[in-house]
N, C-alpha and C positions, 0 to 999 in steps of 0.2 A: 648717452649714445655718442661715440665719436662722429667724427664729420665723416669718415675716408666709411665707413659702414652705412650711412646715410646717404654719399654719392652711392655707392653699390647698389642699396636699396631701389634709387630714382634711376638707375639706368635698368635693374633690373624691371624696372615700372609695376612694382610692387610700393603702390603708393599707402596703399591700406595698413600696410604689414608696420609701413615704417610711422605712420601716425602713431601708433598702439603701441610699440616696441617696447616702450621703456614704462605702461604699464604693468603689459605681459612679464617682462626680465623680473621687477620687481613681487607680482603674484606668484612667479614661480620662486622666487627664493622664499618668500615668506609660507609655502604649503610645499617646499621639495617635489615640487613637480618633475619628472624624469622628461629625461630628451624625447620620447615621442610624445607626450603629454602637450609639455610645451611647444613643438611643432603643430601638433593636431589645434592647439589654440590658436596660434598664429595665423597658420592658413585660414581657419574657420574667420576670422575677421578681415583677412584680402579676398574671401568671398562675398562676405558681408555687404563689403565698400563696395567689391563691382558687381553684386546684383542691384544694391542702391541704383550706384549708374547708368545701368544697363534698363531701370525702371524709368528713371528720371531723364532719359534718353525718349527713351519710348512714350512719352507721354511727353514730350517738348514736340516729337515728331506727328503725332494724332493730333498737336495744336488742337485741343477741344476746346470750342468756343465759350462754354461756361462748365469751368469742372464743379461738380458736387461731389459730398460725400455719399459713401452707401447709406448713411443714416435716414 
C-alpha cells in the first residue's frame, strides 16, 4: 500500500479499513473478488474495528470494579 493512500485512509479516519487493506487486495486477487464483493469486505471490517471500540469504550467508561466473564 502506497503512503499518499494510507494518509487518505487516516484522514478519512478509516483506521480499520487501512490495517486490513493489503490483506483484503491480496484475498481478492487470489478468488477474483468483484468491486462490490471487495467493498462489502472492507467496510464489514471498519465496522468490525469500531464496534470493538465503541465496546471497549463503553466498558472503560462502566469502570466495573471486578470484571468477570459470563462463564
Amino acid at each position: 500500500m502506497n503512503d499518499t493512500l494510507l494518509t487518505m485512509l487516516r484522514q478519512l479516519r478509516v483506521s480499520g479499513l487501512a490495517q486490513r487493506l493489503d490483506v483484503r487486495l491480496q484475498a481478492a486477487a487470489g478468488h477474483n473478488f468483484g468491486h462490490a464483493e471487495f467493498l462489502e469486505l472492507i467496510l464489514q471490517d471498519e465496522m468490525a474495528v469500531r464496534t470493538d471500540r465503541q465496546i471497549s469504550r463503553r466498558v472503560k467508561t462502566a469502570a466495573f470494579r471486578d470484571p468477570r466473564t459470563l462463564e
